[in-house]
C-alpha positions in Angstrom: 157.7 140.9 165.5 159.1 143.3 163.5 160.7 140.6 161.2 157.4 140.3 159.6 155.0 143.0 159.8 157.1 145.9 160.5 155.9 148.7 162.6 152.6 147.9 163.8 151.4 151.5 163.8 152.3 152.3 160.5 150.0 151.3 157.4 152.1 150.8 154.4 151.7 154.0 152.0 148.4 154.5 149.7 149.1 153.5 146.4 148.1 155.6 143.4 146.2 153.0 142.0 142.8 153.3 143.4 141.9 149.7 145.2 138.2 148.0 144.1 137.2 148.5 147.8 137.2 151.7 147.9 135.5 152.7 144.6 133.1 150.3 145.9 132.8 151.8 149.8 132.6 154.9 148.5 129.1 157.0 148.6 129.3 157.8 144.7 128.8 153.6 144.3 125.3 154.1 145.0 124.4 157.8 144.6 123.2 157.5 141.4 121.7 153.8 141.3 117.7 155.3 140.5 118.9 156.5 137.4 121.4 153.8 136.3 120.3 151.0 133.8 119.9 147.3 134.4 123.1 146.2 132.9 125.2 149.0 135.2 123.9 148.1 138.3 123.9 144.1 137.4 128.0 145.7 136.6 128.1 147.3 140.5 126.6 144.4 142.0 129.1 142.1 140.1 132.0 144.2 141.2 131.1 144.7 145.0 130.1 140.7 145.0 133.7 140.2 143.8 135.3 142.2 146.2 133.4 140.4 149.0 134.4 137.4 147.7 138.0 138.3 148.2 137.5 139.9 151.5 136.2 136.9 152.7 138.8 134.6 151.3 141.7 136.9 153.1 139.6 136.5 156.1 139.6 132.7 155.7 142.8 132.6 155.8 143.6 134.7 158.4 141.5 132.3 160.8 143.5 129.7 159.6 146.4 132.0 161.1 145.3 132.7 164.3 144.4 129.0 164.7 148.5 127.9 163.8 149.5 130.4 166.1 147.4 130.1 169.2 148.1 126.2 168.3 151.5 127.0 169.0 150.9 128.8 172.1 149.2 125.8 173.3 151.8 123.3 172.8 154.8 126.2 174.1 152.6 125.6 177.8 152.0 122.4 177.2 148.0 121.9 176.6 149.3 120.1 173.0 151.8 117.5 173.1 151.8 117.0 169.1 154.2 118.9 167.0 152.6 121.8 164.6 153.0 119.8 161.9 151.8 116.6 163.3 148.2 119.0 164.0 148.1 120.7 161.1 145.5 118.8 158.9 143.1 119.2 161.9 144.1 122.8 162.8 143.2 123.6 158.9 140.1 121.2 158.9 138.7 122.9 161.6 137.6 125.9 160.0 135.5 123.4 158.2 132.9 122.3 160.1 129.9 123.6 162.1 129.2 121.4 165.0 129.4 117.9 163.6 128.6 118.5 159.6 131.1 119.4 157.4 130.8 122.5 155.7 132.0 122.1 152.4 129.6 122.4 150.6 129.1 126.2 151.5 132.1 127.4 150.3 132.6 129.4 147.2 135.5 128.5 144.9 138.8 130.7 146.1 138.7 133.9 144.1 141.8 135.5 142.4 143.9 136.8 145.1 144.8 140.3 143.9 148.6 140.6 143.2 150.6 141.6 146.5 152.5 144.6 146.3 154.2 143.5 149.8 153.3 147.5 150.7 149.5 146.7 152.3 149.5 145.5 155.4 147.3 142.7 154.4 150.3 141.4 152.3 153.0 141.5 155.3 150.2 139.6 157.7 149.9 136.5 154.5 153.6 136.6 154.1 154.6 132.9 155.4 157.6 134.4 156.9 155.8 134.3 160.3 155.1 130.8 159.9 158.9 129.9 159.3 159.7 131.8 162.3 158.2 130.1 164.8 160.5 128.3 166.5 162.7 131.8 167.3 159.5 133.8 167.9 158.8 135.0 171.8 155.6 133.6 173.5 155.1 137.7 173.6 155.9 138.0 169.6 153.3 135.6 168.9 150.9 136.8 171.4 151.6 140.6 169.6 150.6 138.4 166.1 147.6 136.8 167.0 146.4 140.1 168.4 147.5 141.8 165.0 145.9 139.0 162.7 142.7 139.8 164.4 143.3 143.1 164.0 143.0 143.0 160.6 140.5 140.3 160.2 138.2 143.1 162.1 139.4 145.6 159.9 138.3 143.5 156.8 134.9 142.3 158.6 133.6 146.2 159.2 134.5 146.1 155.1 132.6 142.8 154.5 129.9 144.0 156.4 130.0 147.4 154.6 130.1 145.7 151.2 126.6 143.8 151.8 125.2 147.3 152.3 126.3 148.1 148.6 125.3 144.6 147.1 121.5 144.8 149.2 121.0 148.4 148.0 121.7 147.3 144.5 120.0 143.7 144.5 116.9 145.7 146.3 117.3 148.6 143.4 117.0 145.8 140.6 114.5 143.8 141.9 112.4 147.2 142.2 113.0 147.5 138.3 112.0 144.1 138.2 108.5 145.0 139.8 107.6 148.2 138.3 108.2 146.8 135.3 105.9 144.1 135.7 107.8 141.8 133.3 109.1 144.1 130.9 112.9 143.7 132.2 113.8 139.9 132.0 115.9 138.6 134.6 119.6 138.5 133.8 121.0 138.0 137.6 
């Protein structure tokens, strides 16, 4: 396991460079939003949506992880008689669908994936190496991955849910403009 995440318990050092999410998380994002102007909080809202949008990409794919791996569990006891490969389209499709519709039409186009610094922890978990590694992985090293991916995919959902916080106070701070101004702000958004 250590091949391709490292230590689990350690979290890859802070970088100087502040990350979006946390300018965003932080109380300051909203402690002023009464007295901001319309284009500033439509600026907020933008960001945080933005950031969400990412989160929920990572998270994406990080279902699309767990599902490989506990695929390959299943075929290692011998529930799945394909090869990986052979399953793959309908391991990936499967994240898909709802019951029996397709859900394609609900998702948004894939956002820019920030560059990877290969210090966050999020960037060792999307590195393919673990992928390429399967065959001379444990049943216990993949095991101790799934359980890490999910992990982090809770880890980024307490943030996804944290971000809608920030994007209702401010869509619920603009439509109040909207309404005590009783027409004299136009929608922009």
């Amino acid at each position: 396991m250590q091949r391709w995440l490292g230590h689990a318990g350690s979290l890859p050092p802070v970088s100087e460079h502040r990350r979006r999410i946390d300018t965003v998380l932080e109380p300051d994002y909203l402690a002023d939003i009464s007295g901001a102007d319309l284009d500033e909080l439509r600026r907020r809202r933008e960001s945080a949506e933005d950031v969400e949008a990412q989160i929920s990409y990572y998270r994406r794919l990080l279902h699309g992880r767990v599902d490989l791996l506990n695929f390959e569990l299943r075929r290692r006891s011998g529930q799945e008689e394909r090869s990986l490969i052979e399953a793959l389209p309908e391991i990936l499709a499967s994240g898909m669908t709802f019951g029996n519709e397709p859900n394609l039409r609900h998702l948004d186009p894939m956002p820019p994936i920030p560059a990877t610094t290969g210090r966050r922890l999020i960037d060792r978990i999307m590195d393919d190496g673990i992928l390429t590694q399967l065959p001379e992985l444990t049943d216990d090293e993949l095991t101790e991955a799934i359980d890490r991916v999910q992990e982090v995919e809770a880890e980024l959902s307490a943030q996804r849910r944290q971000l809608h916080v920030v994007i209702d106070a401010l869509q619920d701070e603009i439509i109040a403009r909207y309404r005590s101004q009783q027409g004299e702000a136009q929608p922009a958004g």
